[in-house]
TORMI-476517 format. One line per 2 residues: number of its first residue (from 0); their letters; for each residue x, y, z of N, C-alpha, C, CB. Coordinates in Angstrom, 3 decimals. Glycine has a CB too. Example, Ala and Ser with C-alpha at 12.3 -4.5 7.8 and 13.67 -1.06 7.14 Angstrom:
BEGIN
0> AS> 13.190 -5.690 7.800 12.300 -4.500 7.800 13.200 -3.300 7.800 11.308 -4.473 9.046; 12.850 -2.250 7.080 13.670 -1.060 7.140 12.900 0.030 7.870 14.084 -0.598 5.725
//
This chain:
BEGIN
0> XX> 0.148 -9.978 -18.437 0.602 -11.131 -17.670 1.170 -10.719 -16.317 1.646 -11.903 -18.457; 1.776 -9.387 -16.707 2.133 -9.231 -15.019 1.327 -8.859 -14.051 3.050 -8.348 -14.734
2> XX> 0.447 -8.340 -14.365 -0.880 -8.065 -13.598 -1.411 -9.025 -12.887 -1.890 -7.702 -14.374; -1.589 -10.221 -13.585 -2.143 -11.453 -13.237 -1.299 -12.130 -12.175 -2.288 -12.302 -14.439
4> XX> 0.261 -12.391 -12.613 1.007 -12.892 -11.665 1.155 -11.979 -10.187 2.286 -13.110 -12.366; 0.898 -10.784 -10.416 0.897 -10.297 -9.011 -0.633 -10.541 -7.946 1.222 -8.635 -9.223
6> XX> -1.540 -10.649 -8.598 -3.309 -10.859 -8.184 -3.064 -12.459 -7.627 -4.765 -10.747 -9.931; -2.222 -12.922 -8.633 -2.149 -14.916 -8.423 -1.181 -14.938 -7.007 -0.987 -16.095 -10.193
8> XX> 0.070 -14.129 -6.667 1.125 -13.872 -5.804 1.978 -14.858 -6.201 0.827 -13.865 -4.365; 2.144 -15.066 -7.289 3.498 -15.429 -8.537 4.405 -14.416 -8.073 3.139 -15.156 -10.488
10> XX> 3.964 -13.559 -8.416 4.916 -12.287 -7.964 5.008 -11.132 -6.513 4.635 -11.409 -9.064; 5.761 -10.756 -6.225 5.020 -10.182 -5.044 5.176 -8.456 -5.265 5.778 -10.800 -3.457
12> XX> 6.056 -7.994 -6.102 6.319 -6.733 -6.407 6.447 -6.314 -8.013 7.504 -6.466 -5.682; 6.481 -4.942 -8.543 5.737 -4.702 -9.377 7.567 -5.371 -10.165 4.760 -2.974 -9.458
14> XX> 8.330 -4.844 -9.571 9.903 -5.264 -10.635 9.714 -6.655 -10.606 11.769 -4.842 -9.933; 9.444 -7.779 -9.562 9.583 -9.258 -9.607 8.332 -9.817 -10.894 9.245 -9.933 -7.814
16> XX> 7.450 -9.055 -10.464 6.303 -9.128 -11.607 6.897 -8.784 -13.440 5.024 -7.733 -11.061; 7.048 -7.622 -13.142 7.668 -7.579 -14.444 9.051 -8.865 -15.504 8.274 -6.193 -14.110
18> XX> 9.913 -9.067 -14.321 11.502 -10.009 -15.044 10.264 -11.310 -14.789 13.762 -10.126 -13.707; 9.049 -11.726 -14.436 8.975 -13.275 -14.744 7.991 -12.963 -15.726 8.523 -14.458 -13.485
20> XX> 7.419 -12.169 -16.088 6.348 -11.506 -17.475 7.140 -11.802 -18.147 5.810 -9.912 -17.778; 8.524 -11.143 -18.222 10.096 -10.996 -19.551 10.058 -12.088 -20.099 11.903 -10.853 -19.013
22> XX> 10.459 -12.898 -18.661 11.011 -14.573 -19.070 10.031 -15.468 -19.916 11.241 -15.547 -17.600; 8.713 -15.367 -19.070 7.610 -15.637 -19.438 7.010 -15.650 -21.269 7.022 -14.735 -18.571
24> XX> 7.554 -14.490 -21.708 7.327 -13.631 -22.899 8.755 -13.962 -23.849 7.132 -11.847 -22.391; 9.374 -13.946 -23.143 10.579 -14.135 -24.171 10.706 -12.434 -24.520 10.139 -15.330 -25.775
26> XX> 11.260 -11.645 -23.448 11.206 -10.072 -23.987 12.645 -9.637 -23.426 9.746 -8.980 -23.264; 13.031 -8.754 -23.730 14.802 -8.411 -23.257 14.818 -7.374 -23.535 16.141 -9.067 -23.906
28> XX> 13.913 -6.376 -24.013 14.246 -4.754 -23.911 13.433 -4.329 -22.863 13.911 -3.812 -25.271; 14.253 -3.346 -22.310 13.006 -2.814 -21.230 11.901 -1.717 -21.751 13.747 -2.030 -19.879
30> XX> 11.995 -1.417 -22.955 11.108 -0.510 -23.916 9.800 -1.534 -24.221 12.046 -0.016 -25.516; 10.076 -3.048 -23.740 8.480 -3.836 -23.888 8.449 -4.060 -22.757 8.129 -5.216 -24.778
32> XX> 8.411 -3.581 -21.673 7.823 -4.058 -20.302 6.920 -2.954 -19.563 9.064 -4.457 -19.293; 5.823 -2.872 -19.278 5.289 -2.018 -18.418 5.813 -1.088 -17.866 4.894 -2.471 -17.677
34> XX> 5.841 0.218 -17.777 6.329 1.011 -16.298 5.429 0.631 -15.481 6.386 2.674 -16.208; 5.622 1.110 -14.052 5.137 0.706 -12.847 3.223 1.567 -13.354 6.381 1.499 -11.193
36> XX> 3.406 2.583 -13.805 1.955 3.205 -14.054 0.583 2.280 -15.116 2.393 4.757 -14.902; 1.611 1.754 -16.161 0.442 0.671 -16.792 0.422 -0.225 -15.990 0.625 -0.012 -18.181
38> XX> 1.574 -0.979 -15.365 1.428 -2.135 -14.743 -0.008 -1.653 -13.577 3.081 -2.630 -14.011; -0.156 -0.750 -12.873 -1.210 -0.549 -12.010 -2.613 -0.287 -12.615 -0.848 0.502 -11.197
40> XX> -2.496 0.044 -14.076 -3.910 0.122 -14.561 -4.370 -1.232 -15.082 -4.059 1.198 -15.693; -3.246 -1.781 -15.568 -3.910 -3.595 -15.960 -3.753 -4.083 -14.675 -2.902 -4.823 -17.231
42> XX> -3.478 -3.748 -13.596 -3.562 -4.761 -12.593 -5.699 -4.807 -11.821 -2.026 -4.099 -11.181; -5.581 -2.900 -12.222 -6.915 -3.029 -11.973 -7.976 -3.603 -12.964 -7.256 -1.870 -11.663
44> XX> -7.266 -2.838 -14.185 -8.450 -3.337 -15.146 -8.481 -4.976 -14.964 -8.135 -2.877 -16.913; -7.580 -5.613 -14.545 -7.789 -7.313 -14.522 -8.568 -7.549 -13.289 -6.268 -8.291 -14.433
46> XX> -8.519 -7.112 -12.089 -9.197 -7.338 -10.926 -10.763 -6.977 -10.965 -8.495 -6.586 -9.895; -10.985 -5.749 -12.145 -12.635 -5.546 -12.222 -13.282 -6.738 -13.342 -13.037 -3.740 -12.883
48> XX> -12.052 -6.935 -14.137 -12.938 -7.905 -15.339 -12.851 -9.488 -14.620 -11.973 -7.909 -17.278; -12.157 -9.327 -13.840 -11.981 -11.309 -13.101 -12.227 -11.209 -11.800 -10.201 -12.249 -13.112
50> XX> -12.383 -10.611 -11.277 -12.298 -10.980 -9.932 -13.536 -9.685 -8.974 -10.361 -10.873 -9.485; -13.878 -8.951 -9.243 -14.604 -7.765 -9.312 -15.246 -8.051 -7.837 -15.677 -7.587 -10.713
52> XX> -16.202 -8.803 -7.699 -16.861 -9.160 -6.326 -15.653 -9.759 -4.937 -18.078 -10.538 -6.777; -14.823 -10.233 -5.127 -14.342 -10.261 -4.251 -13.035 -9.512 -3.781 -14.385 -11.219 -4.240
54> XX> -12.714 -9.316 -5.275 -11.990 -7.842 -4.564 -12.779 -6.145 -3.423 -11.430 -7.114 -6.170; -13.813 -6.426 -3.960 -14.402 -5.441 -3.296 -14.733 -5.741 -1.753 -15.559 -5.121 -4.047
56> XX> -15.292 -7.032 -1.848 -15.209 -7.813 -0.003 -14.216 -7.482 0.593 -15.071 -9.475 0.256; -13.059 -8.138 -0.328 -11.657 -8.032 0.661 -11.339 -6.361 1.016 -10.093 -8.768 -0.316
58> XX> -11.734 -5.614 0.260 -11.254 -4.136 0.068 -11.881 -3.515 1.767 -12.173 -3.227 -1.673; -12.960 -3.844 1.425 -14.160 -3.436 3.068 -13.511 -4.153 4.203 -16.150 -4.231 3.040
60> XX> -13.651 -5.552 3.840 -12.803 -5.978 5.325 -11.905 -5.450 5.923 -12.201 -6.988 5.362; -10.672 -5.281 4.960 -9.318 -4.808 5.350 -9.799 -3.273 5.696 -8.036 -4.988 4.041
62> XX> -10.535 -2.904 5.247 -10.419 -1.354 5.492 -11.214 -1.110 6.909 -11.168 -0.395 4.131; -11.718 -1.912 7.320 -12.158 -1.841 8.387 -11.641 -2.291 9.667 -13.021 -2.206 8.207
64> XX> -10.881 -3.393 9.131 -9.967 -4.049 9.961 -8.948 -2.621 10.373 -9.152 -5.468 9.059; -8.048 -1.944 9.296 -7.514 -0.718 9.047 -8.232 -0.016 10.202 -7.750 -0.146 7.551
66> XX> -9.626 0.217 10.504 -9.897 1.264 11.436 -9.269 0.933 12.784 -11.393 1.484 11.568; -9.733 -0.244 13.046 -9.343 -0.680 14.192 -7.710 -0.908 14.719 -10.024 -1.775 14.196
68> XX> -7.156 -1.081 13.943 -5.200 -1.145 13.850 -5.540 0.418 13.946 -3.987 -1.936 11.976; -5.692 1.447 13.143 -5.138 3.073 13.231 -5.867 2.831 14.361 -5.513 4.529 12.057
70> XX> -6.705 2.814 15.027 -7.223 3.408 16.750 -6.006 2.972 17.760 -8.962 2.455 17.472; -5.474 1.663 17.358 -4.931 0.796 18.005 -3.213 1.625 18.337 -5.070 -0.688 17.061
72> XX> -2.869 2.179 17.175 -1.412 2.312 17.239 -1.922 4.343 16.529 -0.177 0.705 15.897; -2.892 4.808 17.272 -3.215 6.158 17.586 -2.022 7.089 17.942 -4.153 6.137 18.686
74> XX> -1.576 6.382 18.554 -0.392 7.405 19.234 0.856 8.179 18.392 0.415 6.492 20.286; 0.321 6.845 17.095 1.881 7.452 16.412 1.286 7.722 15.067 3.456 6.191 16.295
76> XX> 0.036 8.685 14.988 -0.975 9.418 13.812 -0.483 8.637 12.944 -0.910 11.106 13.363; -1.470 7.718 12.597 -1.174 6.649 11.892 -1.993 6.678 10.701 -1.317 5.484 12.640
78> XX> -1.427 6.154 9.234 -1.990 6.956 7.972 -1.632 5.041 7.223 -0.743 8.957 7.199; -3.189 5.387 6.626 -3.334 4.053 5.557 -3.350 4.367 4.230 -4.636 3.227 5.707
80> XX> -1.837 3.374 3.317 -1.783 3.728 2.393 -2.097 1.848 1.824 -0.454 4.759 2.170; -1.737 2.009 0.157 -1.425 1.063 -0.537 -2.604 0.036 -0.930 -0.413 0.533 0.118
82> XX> -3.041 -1.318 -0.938 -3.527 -1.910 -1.781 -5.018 -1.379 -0.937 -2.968 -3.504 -2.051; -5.367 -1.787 0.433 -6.360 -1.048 1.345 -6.784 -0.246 0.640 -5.966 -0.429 2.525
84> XX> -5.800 0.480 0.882 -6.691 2.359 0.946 -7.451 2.432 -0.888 -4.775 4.367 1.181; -6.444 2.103 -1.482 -6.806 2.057 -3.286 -7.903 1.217 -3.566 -5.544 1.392 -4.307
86> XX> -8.575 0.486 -2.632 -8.931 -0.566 -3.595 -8.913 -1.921 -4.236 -8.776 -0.289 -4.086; -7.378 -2.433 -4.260 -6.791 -3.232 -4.496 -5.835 -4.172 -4.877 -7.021 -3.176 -4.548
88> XX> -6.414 -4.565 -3.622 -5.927 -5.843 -2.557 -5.887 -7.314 -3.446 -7.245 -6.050 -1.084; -4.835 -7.958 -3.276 -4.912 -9.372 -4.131 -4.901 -10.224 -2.184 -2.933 -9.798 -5.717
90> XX> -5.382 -11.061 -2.607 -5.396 -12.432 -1.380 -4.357 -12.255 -0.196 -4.891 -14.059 -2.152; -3.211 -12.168 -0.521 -2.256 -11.733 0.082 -1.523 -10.351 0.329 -1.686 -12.353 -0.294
92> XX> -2.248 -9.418 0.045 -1.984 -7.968 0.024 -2.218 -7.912 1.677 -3.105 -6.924 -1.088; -1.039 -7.119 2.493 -1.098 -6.517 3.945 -1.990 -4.938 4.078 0.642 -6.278 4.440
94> XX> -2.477 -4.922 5.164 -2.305 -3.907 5.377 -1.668 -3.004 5.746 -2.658 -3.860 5.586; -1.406 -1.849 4.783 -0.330 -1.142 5.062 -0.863 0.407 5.779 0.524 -1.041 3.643
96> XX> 0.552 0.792 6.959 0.026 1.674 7.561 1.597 2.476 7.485 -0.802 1.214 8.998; 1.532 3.946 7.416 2.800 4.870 7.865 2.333 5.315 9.356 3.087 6.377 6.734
98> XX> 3.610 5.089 10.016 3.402 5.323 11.682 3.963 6.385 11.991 3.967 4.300 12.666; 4.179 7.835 12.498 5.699 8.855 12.902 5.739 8.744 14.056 5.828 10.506 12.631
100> XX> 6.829 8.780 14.205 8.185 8.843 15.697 8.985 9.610 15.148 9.208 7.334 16.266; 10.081 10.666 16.132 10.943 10.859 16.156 12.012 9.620 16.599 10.789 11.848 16.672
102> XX> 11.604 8.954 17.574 12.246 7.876 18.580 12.414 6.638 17.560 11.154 7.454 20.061; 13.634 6.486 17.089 14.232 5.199 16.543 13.541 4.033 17.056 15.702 5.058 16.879
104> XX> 13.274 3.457 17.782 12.717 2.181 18.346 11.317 2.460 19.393 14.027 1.426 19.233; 10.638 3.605 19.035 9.207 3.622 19.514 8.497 2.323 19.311 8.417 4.701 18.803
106> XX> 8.136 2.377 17.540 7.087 1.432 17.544 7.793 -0.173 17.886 6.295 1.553 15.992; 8.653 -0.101 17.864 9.129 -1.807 18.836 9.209 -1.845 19.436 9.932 -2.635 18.993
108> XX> 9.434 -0.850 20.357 9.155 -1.106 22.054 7.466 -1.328 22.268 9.723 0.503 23.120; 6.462 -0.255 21.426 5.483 -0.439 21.789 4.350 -2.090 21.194 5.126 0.928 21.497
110> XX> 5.491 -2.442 20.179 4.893 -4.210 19.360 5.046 -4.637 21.012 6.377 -5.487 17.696; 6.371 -4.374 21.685 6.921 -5.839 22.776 6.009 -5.647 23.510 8.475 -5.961 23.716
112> XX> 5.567 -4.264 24.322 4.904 -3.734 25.006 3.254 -4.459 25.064 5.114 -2.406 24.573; 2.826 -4.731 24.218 1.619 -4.907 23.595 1.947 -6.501 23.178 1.292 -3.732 22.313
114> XX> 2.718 -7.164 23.778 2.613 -8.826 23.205 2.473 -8.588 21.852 1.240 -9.863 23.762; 2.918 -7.895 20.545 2.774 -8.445 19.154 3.946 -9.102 18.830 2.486 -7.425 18.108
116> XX> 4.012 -10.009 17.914 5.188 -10.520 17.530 5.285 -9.878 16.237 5.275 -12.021 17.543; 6.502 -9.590 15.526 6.795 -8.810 14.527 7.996 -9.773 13.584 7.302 -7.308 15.180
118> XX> 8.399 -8.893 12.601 9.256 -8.861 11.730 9.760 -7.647 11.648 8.856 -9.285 10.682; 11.156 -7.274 11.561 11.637 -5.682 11.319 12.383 -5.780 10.252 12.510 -4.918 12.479
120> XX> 12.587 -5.276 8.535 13.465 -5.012 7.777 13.189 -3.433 7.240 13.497 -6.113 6.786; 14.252 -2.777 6.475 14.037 -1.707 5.692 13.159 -1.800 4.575 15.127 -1.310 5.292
122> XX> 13.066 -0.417 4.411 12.046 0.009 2.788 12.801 1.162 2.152 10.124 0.719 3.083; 12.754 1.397 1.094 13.233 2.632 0.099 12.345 3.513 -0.046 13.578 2.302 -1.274
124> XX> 12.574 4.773 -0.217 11.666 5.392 -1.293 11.860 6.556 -1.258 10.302 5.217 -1.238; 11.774 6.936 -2.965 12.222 8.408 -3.056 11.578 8.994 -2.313 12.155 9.088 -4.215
126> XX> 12.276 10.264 -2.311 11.783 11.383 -1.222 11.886 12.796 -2.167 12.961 11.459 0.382; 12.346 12.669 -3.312 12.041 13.421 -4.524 13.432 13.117 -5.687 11.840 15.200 -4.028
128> XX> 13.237 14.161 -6.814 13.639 13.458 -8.113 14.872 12.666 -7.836 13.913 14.484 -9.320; 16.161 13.163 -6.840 16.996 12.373 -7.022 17.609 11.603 -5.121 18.094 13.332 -8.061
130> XX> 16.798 12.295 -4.839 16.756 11.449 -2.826 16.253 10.355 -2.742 15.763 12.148 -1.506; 16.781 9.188 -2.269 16.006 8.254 -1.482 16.150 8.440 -0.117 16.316 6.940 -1.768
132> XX> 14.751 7.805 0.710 15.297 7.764 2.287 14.527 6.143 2.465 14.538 9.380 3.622; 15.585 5.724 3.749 15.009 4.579 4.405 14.594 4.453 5.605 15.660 3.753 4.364
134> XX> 13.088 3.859 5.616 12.463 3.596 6.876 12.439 2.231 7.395 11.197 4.014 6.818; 12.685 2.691 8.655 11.847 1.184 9.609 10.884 0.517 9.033 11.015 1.506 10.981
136> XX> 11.000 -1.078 8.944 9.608 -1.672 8.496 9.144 -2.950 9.211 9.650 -2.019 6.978; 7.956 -2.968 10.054 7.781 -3.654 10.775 6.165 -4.667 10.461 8.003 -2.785 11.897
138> XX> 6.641 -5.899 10.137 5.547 -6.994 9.816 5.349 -7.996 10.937 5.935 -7.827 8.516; 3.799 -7.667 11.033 2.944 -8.587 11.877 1.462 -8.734 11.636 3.059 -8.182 13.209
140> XX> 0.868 -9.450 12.178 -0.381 -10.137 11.477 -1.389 -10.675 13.088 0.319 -11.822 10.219; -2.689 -10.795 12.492 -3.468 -11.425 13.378 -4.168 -12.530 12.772 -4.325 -10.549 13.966
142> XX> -5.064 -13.360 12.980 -5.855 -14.038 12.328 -6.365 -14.013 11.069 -6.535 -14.050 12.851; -6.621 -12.280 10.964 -7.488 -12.378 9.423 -6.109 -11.772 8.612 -9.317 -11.114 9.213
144> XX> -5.169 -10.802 8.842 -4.618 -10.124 7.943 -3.533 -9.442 8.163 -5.336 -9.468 7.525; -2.700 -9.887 7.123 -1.403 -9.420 7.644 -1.030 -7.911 8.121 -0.539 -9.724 6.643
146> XX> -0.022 -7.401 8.160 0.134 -5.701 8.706 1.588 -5.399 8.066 0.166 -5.420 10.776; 1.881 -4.378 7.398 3.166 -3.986 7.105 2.802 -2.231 7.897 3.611 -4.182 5.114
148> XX> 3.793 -1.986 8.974 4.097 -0.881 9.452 5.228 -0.443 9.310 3.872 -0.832 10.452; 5.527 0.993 8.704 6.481 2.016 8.283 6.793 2.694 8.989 6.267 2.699 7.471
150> XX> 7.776 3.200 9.939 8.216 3.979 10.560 8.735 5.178 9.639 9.038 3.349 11.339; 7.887 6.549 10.183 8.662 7.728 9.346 8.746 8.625 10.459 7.853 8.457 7.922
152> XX> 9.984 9.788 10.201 9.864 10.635 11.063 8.340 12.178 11.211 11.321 11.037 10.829; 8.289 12.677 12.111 7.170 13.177 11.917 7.347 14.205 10.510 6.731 13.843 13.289
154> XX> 8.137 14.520 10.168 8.282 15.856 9.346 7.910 15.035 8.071 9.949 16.772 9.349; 7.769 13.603 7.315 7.295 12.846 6.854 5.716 13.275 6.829 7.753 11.768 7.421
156> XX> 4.902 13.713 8.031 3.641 13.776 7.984 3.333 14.833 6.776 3.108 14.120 9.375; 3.984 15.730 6.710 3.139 16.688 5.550 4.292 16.687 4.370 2.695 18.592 6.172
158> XX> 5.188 15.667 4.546 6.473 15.741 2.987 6.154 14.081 3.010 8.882 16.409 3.317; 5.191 13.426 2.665 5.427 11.954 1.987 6.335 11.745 1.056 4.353 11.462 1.355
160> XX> 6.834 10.710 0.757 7.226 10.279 -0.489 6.869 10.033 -1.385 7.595 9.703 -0.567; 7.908 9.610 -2.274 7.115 9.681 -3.383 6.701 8.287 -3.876 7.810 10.435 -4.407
162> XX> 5.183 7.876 -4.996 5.020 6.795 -5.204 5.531 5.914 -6.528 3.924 6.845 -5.010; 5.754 4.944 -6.287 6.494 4.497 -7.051 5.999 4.157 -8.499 6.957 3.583 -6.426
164> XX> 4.887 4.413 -8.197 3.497 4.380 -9.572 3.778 5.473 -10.100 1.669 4.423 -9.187; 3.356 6.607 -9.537 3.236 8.068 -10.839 4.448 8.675 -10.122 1.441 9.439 -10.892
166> XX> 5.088 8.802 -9.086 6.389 9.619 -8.803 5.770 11.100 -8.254 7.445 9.800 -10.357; 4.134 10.776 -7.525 3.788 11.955 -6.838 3.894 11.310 -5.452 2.324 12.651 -7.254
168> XX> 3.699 12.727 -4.809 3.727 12.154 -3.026 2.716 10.839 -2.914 2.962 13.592 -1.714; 3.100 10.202 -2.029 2.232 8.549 -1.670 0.879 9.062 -1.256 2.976 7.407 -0.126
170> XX> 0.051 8.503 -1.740 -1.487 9.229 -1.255 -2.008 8.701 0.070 -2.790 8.887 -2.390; -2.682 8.758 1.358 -3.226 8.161 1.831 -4.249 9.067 2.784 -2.400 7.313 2.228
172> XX> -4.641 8.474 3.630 -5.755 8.699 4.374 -5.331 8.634 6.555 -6.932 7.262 3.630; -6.031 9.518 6.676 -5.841 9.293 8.545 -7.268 8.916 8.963 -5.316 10.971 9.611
174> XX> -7.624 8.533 9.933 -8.754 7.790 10.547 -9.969 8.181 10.193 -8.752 7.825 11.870; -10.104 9.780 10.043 -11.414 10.153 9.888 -11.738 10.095 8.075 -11.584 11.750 10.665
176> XX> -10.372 10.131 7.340 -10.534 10.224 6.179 -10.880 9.157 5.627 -9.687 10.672 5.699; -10.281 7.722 5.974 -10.390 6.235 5.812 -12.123 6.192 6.308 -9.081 5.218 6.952
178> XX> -12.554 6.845 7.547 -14.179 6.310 7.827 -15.079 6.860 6.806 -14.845 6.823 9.340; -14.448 8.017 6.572 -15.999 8.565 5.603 -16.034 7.714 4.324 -15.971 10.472 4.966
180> XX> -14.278 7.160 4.283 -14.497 6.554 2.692 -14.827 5.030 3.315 -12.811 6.649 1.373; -15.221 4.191 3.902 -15.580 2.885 4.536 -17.439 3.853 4.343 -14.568 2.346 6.617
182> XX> -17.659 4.891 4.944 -19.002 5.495 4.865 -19.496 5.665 3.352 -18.973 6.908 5.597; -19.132 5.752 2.742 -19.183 6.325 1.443 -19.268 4.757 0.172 -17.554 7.471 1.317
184> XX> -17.953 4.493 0.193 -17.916 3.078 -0.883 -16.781 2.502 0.491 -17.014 3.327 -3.160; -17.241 1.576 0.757 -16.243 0.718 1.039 -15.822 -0.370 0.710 -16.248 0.558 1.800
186> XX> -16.040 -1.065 -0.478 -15.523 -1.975 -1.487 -14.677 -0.567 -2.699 -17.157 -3.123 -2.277; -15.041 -0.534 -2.946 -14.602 0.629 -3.941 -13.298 1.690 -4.285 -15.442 1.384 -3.708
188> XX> -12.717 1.842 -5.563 -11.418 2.519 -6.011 -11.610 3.635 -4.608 -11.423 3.313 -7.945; -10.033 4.261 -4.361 -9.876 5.126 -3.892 -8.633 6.120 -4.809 -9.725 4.655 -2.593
190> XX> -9.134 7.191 -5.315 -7.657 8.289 -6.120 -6.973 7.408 -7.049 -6.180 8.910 -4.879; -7.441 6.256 -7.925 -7.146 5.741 -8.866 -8.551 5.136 -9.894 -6.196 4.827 -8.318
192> XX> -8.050 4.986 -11.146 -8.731 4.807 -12.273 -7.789 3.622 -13.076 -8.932 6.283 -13.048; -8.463 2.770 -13.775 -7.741 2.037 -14.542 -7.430 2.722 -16.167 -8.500 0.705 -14.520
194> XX> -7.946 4.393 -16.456 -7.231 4.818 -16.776 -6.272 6.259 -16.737 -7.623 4.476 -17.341; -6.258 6.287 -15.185 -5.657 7.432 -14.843 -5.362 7.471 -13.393 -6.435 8.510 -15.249
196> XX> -4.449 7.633 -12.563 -4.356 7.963 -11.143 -4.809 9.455 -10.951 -2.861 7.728 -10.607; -6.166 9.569 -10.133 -6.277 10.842 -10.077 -5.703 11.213 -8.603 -7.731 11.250 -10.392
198> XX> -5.589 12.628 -8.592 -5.374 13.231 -7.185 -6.359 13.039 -6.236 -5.208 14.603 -7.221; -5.928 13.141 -5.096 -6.720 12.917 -3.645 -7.897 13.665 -3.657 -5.903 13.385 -2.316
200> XX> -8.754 13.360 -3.273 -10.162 14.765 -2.821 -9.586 15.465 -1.961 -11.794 14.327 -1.984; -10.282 16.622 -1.601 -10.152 17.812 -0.566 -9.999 17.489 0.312 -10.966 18.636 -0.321
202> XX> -9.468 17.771 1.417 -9.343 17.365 2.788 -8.705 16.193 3.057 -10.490 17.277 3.355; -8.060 15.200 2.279 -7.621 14.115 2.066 -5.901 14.067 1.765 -8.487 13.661 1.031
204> X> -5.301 13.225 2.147 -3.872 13.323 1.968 -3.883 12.705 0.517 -2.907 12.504 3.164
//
């Protein structure tokens, strides 16, 4: 059920997903609720058995759309992670991008700079077993699709964080890595399985 409510955007995150599954269910131990790792394999296994063809449309669009945003905001080696880069995307899934600066207010000077209109709040995320760090988070959108941009510092580029699914570094891709996979499958899983998250390919973050 929580799978579903997040694909439907009942829910918008994997914890909000989970407490309306609870309620939903009538459940009160947290020993019957998903960890974040099943919750991502029924989210896929539900998107290939219901929805299969148009998740894969949306997957190509956005990922292409994705090329054109990383050319766009180049300057600040810009890396596509999350529903994009994986695969899947529910209706309302952004595209998500990690941006590095050293410079606290780079990428908002360069939104004003560039006429975008934005949104700025924080994000969490471990940075290993017992660190969290918080980044800049900056939301804006065009016609077809929304944008969530992450501000990290550069030393971020080769120490990601960690994901909140398996608790390994966040997987993603930089421009040339995102084209070969748009070249390759571009509807299609990226470093996940509905029954296993595998590791990145070679040359790949």
């Amino acid at each position: 059920m929580a799978a579903r409510l997040l694909v439907e955007g009942s829910a918008q995150t994997f914890d909000h997903a989970r407490r309306k599954a609870a309620s939903r269910l009538n459940l009160t131990g947290a020993r019957q609720l998903p960890d974040n790792r099943r919750l991502f394999s029924a989210l896929i296994e539900y998107q290939r058995l219901f929805d299969f063809p148009a998740v894969a449309k949306r997957t190509e669009k956005m990922r292409r759309a994705a090329l054109i945003a990383m050319r766009f905001f180049e300057h600040f080696s810009p890396r596509i992670t999350g529903a994009a880069m994986h695969g899947t995307p529910y209706g309302h899934s952004p595209i998500t991008l990690h941006l590095f600066t050293d410079e606290s207010d780079a990428i908002a000077r360069f939104l004003i700079e560039e006429r975008r209109p934005y949104r700025s709040s924080e994000v969490c995320f471990r940075v290993s077993k017992r660190d969290s760090e918080r980044f800049s988070c900056y939301e804006t959108s065009n016609d077809l699709f929304d944008y969530k941009l992450i501000a990290m510092p550069h030393r971020r580029l080769q120490q990601p964080p960690l994901s909140p699914v398996d608790g390994k570094p966040i997987r993603r891709l930089d421009y040339s890595g995102l084209e070969a996979l748009v070249a390759e499958d571009p509807g299609g899983l990226y470093g996940c399985h509905a029954e296993s998250l595998d590791p990145p390919r070679a040359g790949r973050e």
